[in-house]
C-alpha positions in Angstrom: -73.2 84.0 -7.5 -72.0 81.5 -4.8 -73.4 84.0 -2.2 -76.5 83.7 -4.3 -76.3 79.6 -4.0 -75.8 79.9 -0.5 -79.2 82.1 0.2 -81.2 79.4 -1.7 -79.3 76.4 0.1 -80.3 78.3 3.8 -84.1 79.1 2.0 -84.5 75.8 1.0 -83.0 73.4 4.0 -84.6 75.8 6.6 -87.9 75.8 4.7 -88.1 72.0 4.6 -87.1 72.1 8.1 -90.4 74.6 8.6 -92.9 71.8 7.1 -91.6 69.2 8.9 -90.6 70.6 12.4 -93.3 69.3 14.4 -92.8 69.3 18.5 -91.5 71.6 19.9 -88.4 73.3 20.9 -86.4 70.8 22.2 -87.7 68.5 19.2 -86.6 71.7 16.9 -82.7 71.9 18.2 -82.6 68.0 17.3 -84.3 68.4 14.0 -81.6 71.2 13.6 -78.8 69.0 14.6 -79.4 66.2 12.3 -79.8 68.7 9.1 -77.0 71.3 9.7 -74.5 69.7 12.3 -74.5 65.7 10.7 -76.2 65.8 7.2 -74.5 68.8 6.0 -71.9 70.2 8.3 -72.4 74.1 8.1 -71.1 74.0 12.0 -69.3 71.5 14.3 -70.8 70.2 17.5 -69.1 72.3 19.8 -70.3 75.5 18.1 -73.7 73.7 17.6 -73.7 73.6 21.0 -72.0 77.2 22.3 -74.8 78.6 20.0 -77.7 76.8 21.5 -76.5 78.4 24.8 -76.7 81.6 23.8 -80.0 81.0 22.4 -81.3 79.7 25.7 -79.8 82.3 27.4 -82.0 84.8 25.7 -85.1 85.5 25.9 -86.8 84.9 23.0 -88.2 81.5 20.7 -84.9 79.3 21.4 -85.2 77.0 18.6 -86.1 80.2 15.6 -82.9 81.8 16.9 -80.3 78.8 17.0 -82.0 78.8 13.3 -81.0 82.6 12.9 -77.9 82.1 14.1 -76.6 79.8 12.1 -78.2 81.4 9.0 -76.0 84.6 10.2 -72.6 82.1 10.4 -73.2 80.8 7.0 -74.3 83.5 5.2 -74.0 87.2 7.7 -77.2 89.0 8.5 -79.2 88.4 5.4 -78.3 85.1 5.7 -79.9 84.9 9.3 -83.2 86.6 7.9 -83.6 83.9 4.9 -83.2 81.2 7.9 -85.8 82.7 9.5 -87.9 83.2 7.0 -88.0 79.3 5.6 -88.5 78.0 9.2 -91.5 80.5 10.0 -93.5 80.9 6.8 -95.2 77.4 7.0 -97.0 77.4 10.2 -97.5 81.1 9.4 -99.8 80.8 6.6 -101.4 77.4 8.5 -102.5 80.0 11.3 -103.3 82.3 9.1 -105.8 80.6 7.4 -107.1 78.8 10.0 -107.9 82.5 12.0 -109.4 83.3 8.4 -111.7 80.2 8.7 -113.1 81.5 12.4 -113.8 84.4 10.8 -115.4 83.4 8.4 -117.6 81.4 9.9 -119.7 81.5 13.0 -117.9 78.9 14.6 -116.4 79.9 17.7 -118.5 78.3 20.2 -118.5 74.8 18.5 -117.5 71.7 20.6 -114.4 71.0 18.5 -113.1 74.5 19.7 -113.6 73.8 23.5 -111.7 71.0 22.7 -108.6 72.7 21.6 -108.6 74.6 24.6 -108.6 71.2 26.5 -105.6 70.2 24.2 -104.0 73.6 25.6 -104.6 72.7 29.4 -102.7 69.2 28.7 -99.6 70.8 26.6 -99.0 73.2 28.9 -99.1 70.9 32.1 -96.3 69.0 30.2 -94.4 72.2 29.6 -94.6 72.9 33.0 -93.5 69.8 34.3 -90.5 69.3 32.0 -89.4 72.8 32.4 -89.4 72.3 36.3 -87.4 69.5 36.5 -84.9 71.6 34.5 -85.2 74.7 35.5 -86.6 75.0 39.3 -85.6 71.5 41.0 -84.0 72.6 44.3 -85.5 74.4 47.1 -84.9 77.8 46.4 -86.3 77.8 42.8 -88.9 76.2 43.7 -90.1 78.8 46.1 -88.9 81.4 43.3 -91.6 79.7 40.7 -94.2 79.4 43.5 -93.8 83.1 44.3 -93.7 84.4 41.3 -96.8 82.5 40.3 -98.7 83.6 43.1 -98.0 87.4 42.7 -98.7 86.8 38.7 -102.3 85.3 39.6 -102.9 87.9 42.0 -101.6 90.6 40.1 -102.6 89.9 36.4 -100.6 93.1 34.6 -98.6 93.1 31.5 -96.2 94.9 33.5 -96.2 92.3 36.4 -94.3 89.8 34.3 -91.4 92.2 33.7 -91.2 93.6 37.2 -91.2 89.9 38.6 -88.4 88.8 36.2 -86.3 91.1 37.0 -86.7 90.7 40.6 -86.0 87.0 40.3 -83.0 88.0 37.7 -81.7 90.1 41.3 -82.3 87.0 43.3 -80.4 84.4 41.4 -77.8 86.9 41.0 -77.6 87.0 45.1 -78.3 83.5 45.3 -76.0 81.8 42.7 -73.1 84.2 42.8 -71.0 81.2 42.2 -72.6 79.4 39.6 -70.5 77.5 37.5 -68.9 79.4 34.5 -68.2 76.9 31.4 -65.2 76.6 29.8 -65.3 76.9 25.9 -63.8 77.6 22.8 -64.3 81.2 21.4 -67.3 81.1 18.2 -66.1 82.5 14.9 -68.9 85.2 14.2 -68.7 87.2 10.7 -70.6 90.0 12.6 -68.6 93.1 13.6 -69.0 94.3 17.2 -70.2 97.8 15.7 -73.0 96.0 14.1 -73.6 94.1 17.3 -73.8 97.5 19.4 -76.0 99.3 16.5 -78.8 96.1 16.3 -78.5 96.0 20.0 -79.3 99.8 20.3 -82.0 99.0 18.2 -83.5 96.8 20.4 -83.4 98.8 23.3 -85.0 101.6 21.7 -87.8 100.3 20.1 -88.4 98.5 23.4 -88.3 101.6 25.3 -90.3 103.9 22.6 -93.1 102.2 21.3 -94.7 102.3 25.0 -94.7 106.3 24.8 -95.3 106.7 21.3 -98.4 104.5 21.6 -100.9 106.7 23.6 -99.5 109.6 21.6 -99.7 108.2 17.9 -102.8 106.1 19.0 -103.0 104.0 15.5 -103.6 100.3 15.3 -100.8 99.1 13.5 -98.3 100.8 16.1 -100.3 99.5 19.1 -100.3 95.9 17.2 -96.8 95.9 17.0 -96.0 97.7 20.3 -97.3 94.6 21.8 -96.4 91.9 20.1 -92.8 93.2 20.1 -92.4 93.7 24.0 -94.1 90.4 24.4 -90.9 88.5 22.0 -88.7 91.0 23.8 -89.1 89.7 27.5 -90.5 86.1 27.1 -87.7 83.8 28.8 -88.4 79.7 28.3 -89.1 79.1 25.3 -92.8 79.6 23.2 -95.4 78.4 25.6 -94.1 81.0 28.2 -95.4 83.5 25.6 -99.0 82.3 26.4 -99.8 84.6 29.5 -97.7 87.4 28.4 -100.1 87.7 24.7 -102.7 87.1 26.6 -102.5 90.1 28.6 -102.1 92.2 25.9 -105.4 91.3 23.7 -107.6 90.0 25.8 -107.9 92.9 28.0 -108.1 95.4 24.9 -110.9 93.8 23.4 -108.7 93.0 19.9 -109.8 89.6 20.7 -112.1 87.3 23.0 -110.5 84.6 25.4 -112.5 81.9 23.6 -110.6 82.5 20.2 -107.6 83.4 22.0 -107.7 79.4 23.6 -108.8 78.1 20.4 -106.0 78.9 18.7 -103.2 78.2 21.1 -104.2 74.7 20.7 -104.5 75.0 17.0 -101.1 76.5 17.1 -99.4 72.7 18.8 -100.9 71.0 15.5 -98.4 73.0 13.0 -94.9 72.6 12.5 -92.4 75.2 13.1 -92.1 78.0 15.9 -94.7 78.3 18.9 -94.3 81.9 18.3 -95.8 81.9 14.8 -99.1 82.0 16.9 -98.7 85.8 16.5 -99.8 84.8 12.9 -103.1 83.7 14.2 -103.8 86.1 16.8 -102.6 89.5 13.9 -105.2 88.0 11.4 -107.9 87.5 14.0 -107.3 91.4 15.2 -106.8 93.4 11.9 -106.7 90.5 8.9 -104.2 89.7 6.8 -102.1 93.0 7.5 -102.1 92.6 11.3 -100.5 88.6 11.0 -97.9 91.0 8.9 -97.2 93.3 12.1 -97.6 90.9 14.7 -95.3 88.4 13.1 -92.5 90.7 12.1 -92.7 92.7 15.7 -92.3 89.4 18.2 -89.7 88.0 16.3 -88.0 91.3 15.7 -86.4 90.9 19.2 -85.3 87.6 18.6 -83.5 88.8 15.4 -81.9 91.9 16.7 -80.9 90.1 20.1 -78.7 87.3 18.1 -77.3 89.5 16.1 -75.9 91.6 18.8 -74.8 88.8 21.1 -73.0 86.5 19.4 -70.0 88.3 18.9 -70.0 88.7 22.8 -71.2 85.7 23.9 -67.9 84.4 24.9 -67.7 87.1 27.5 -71.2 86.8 28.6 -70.8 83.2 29.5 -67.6 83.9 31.5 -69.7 86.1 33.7 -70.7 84.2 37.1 -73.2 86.6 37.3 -74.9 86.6 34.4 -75.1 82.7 35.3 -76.8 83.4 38.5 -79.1 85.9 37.1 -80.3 83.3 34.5 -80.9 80.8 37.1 -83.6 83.3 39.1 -84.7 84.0 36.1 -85.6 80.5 34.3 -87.0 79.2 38.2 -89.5 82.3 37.3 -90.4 81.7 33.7 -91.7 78.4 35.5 -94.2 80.4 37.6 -95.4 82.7 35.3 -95.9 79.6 32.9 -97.9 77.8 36.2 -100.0 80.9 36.6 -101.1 81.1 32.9 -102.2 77.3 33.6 -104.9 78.5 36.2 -105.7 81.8 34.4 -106.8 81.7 31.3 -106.1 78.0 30.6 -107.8 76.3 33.4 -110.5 78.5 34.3 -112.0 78.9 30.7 -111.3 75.3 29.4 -111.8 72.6 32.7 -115.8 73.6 33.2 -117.1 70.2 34.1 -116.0 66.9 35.2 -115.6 65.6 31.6 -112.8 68.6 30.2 -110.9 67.2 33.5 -111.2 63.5 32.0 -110.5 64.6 28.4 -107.5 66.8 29.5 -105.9 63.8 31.6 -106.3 61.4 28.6 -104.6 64.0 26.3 -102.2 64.4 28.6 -101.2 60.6 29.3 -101.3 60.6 25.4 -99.0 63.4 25.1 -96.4 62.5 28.4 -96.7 58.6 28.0 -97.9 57.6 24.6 -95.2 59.9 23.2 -97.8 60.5 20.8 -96.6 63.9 18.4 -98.7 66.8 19.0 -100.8 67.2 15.6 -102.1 63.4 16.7 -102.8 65.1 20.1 -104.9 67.8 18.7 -106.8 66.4 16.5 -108.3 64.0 19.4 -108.7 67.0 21.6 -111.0 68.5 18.8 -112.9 65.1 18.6 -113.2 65.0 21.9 -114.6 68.3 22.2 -116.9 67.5 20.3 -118.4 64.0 21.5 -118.6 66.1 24.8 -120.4 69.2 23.8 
């Protein structure tokens, strides 16, 4: 029974947190903070904080696995899947519906859709420049993201993005070979290493056996959730570096046009809750109802799986001056690929006259200046979109 009470407790505070959640992942963590570190005190700050680590640390949505991850300390693995759950159903269902509503209706080229797509060209510009002031500010990340965007424009592959993150994962490793190791308390994890070696096996194989299986099996469903799963198991930065790496995986198939594709990225900044819920959107606008089921459950599959195994060695994976350096190559390169999806698809199907540019600089002084929260942001890129159409 109080096993019972503590399932509904993580349900319900991680579900309210999934309504009201709006911003981002950075705004996520603080939501987070304020409900689980100071309202009800399920973890103290310096755990708070070695598990927010981790979670960057990852690849993955950051803010959906700190949530997992504390569901997991409070309540073990089921406990990390209710977490989930709560914090990802809301904006799940908003996409759903919303790809329902294109569907239904022959409304695809309307102004209010170019408009979104503005909205996406200013949200990502923001990402981009917040995440390279953190993540690329010296010399030599810099020249890793500018590389690395260059070879991603040039050479537009799903495989690209994997080949070039690993490359600059071997570069940061050469580079940073004495990067700073922080020194910090060990995390109490009710998770048995066993269990963290089986979910961790898991991971591996479904990542390296759904590529072969799908030209052999050659079914829908599989090649839905081949995709979407490799996609949440190799996006570094957070949820708007999953933009180019989706991108190249339905748009090139057919499963979906670049138009819709646009349209609802920037839907996907007006909802609460995880960027990566836009799987929700993009499953439902493929194969209904039952594909926002696969594609949800495959990306954040990884995410899942990946917590579970590290954080009963994530004491020794921080100690590990290498594994520091490797992360730094790695997060200068999430900001190129995340520059190169700004060109291509972002720029090149949404900026098509003089006036997108103007629209897209207002949203964007709105967004970087104004402060103004997203939702607000999109709903004026939709009006503008369609006073210019």
């Amino acid at each position: 029974m109080k096993e019972d009470r503590s399932l509904l407790e993580i349900l319900a505070v991680s579900a309210k947190l999934g309504v009201t959640s709006f911003g981002g992942p950075i705004a996520h963590l603080g939501y987070f903070h304020n409900e689980y570190i100071r309202r009800r005190k399920w973890l103290n700050e310096q755990d708070y904080a070695d598990i927010v680590a981790l979670c960057q640390f990852l690849p993955g949505p950051a803010s959906s696995q700190v949530g997992i991850a504390i569901g997991v300390i409070r309540a073990g693995m089921l406990g990390g899947l209710i977490a989930w759950l709560g914090f990802t159903l809301p904006s799940v269902i908003a996409l759903v519906l919303f790809a329902l509503l294109l569907q239904g209706f022959d409304i695809g080229s309307a102004g209010w859709i170019h408009g979104l797509k503005i909205v996406a060209v200013a949200i990502v510009v923001q990402a981009i420049l917040g995440m390279g002031q953190k993540l690329a500010p010296d010399r030599n990340r810099a020249t890793i993201a500018v590389l690395v965007a260059a070879v991603s424009i040039l050479w537009q592959t799903a495989s690209s993005q994997v080949l070039l993150i690993g490359i600059a994962g071997i570069v940061g490793m050469l580079l940073y070979k004495n990067a700073t190791v922080p020194n910090t308390a060990s995390l109490h994890v009710p998770i048995s290493r066993s269990m963290a070696i089986l979910c961790l096996s898991v991971f591996f194989k479904l990542l390296i056996l759904l590529p072969v299986l799908r030209p052999i099996v050659q079914v829908e469903w599989l090649s839905l959730f081949d995709s979407f799963y490799r996609s949440g198991s190799l996006v570094f930065g957070g949820g708007h570096v999953v933009l180019p790496m989706l991108e190249r995986e339905v748009v090139p198939t057919g499963w979906i046009s670049k138009s819709d594709f646009l349209a609802g990225y920037g839907a996907a900044q007006a909802v609460p809750g995880p960027l990566f819920t836009f799987a929700a959107y993009l499953g439902t606008m493929i194969s209904g109802v039952k594909g926002a089921v696969i594609a949800t459950t495959a990306i954040f599959l990884p995410a899942y799986l990946l917590v579970v195994g590290a954080l009963p060695f994530w004491q020794t994976l921080r100690q590990s001056a290498k594994v520091q350096g490797a992360l730094i190559g790695i997060n200068a390169a999430v900001v190129g690929i995340l520059l190169a999806a700004l060109y291509n698809p972002l720029w090149t199907t949404a900026i098509l006259a003089p006036v997108d540019f103007v629209l897209a600089a207002i949203l964007f002084l709105m967004l970087v200046f104004w402060k103004l929260p997203p939702w607000i942001v999109v709903i004026s890129g939709a009006i503008g979109g369609i006073l210019i159409s």
